[in-house]
C-alpha positions, 0 to 999 in steps of 0.5 A: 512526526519528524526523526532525526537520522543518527548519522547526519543531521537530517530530519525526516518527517513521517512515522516509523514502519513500526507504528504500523506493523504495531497497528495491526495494519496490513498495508497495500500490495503497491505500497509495500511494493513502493516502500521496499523498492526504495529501501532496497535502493537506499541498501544498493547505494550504501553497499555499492559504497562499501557500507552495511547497515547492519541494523535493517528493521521497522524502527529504521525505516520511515514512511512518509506523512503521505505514504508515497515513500519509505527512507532508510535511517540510522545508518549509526551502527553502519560500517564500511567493510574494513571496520567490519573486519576490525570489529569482526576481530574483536568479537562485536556482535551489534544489531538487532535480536530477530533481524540479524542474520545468522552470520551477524549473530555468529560475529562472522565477517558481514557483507551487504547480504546481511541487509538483504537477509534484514530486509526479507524479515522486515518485508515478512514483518511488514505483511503478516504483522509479526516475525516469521516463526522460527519453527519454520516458514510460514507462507504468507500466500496462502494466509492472503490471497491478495499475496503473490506466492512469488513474494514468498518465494523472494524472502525464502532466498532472503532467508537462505541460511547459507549466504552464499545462495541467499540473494546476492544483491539489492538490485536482485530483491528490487527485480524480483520484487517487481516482477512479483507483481506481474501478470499476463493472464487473460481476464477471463481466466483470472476471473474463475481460477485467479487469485486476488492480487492477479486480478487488481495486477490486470485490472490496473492494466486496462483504462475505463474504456477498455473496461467498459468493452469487456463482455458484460458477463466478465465486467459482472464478475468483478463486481460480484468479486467486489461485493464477496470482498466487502461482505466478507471483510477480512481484516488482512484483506481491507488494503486489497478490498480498497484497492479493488475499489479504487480501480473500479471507482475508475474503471465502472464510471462508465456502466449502468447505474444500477452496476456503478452505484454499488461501487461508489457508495462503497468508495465514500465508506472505504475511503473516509470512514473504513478502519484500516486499523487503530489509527488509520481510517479511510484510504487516499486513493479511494478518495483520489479515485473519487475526485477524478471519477467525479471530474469524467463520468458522464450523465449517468456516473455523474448521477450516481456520485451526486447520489451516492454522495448525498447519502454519505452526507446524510447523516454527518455533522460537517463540524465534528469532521477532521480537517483532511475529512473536509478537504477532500469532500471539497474537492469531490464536490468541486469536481461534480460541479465543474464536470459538464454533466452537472444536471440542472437538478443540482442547482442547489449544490451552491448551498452544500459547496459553501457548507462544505467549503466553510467547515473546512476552513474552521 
């Protein structure tokens, strides 16, 4: 959908963050990352103009169609500092009930640390799937492994009630907010005492070279940790699940059939058909992942995607498949063929290429 920015005449094109806290759809830890990174860039730029929003929630910030950005909208209510005071005189109080800050809500003189406080809600919001609870935090590492407990400790100096030792600046949030993310542990050690989201922070650290070096007891452990991952399918841990996926599509192309062929028939699933939530089903990068898996696996990978992928299409009706459906299968199938490591044994893939490729141009 397109929405239209109250303050200027400009069209944004995607759908609110509400649609999917509403969704009951836990995005991705890098999404979220990505998405809050840029807002709070938008908030540095509006108060280093002497502008507060004033009015920082899900409803206001959009998400791109492919969800690579996060834009801040409806700057409409915003103000510069001057008539704030004016306003802050007379007594207004504007903004929204559950997302304004204590000094909001009190009609007090506001700065840009009122967004900050906003934007720590709407993170909370955003990875829980509802407000924090008013009798007190509730922290959302230990609900979520997948959850650094340094993203708890950054929206606890959001919510600081006493402005002056809440976080002071936008370019502050973005800083803690990367460096959340951050992890110099060994593998070896994330392997038996690490929590999800150390594991996928070390894991994108490495190429399938490096991976392919690891002692093979450790590579082992990380598809095991895979598997617990998918057997149990915790729906709070789906975006991790096929994070965790995605790597491993990279990182495994390399290892014995038997150990790759597990990952790849669960990146066909988890990228095209997984529920993500009510509207939102299979994940992009999993299927980006597969696409550049099928362009550089060599003989044995290769026979493992041409396997695995032949067996997601066994039982599919490629009429009744979505337009994006049709496209990406197209691109992975284009990939196997034109990879060097096609096998003779597949000379009859012309014929599925041109299924596929018709179907996904009706």
């Amino acid at each position: 959908m397109k929405i239209r920015c109250s303050s200027a005449s400009l069209l944004v094109e995607g759908r609110a963050l509400r649609e999917v806290v509403e969704a009951d759809t836990i995005p991705s830890l890098d999404r979220a990352r990505r998405w809050f990174t840029q807002v709070a860039a938008g908030l540095d730029h509006a108060h280093s103009k002497g502008i507060v929003h004033r009015d920082v929630k899900p409803d206001n910030i959009v998400i791109s169609s492919n969800d690579e950005n996060a834009t801040l909208v409806d700057f409409g209510i915003a103000l510069t500092a001057d008539d704030l005071n004016a306003l802050t005189k007379e007594g207004y109080v504007i903004g929204t009930k559950g997302y304004m800050s204590p000094e909001q809500a009190n009609g007090e003189e506001l700065d840009g640390r009122t967004d900050l406080y906003s934007l720590g809600i709407t993170l909370y919001e955003t990875l829980s799937g509802h407000l924090p609870h008013p009798g007190g935090y509730q922290s959302l590492a230990e609900k979520n492994e997948a959850i650094p407990p340094a993203i708890d400790d950054l929206i606890r100096d959001c919510l600081v009630q006493d402005r002056q030792s809440r976080i002071q600046s936008a370019l502050d949030f973005i800083k803690r907010l990367r460096s959340a993310f951050r992890t110099d542990v060994p593998l070896s050690t994330l392997l038996t005492e690490g929590r999800l989201h150390e594991l996928v922070a070390a894991l994108r650290q490495i190429s399938a070279e490096e991976f392919s070096a690891k002692p093979r007891g450790q590579r082992l452990l990380v598809a095991n940790r895979l598997k617990d991952l998918i057997r149990t399918d915790k729906p709070e841990l789906r975006s991790a699940t096929a994070d965790v996926i995605e790597l491993l599509t990279r990182l495994a192309r390399f290892e014995p059939e038997a150990d790759y062929h597990p990952i790849a028939t669960a990146a066909f699933e988890w990228g095209f058909d997984k529920s993500y939530g009510p509207n939102w089903h299979g994940n992009q990068e999993v299927r980006t992942a597969l696409v550049d898996s099928a362009k550089g696996v060599k003989e044995i990978g290769h026979r493992v995607l041409s396997n695995a992928f032949m067996q997601f299409l066994a039982n599919k009706d490629l009429r009744q498949l979505a337009g994006w459906y049709m496209h990406d299968l197209r691109l992975i199938v284009m990939a196997l063929l034109a990879n060097p490591a096609c096998a003779i044994r597949l000379m009859n893939w012309p014929v599925h290429y041109d299924r596929i490729n018709e179907a996904s141009h009706q």
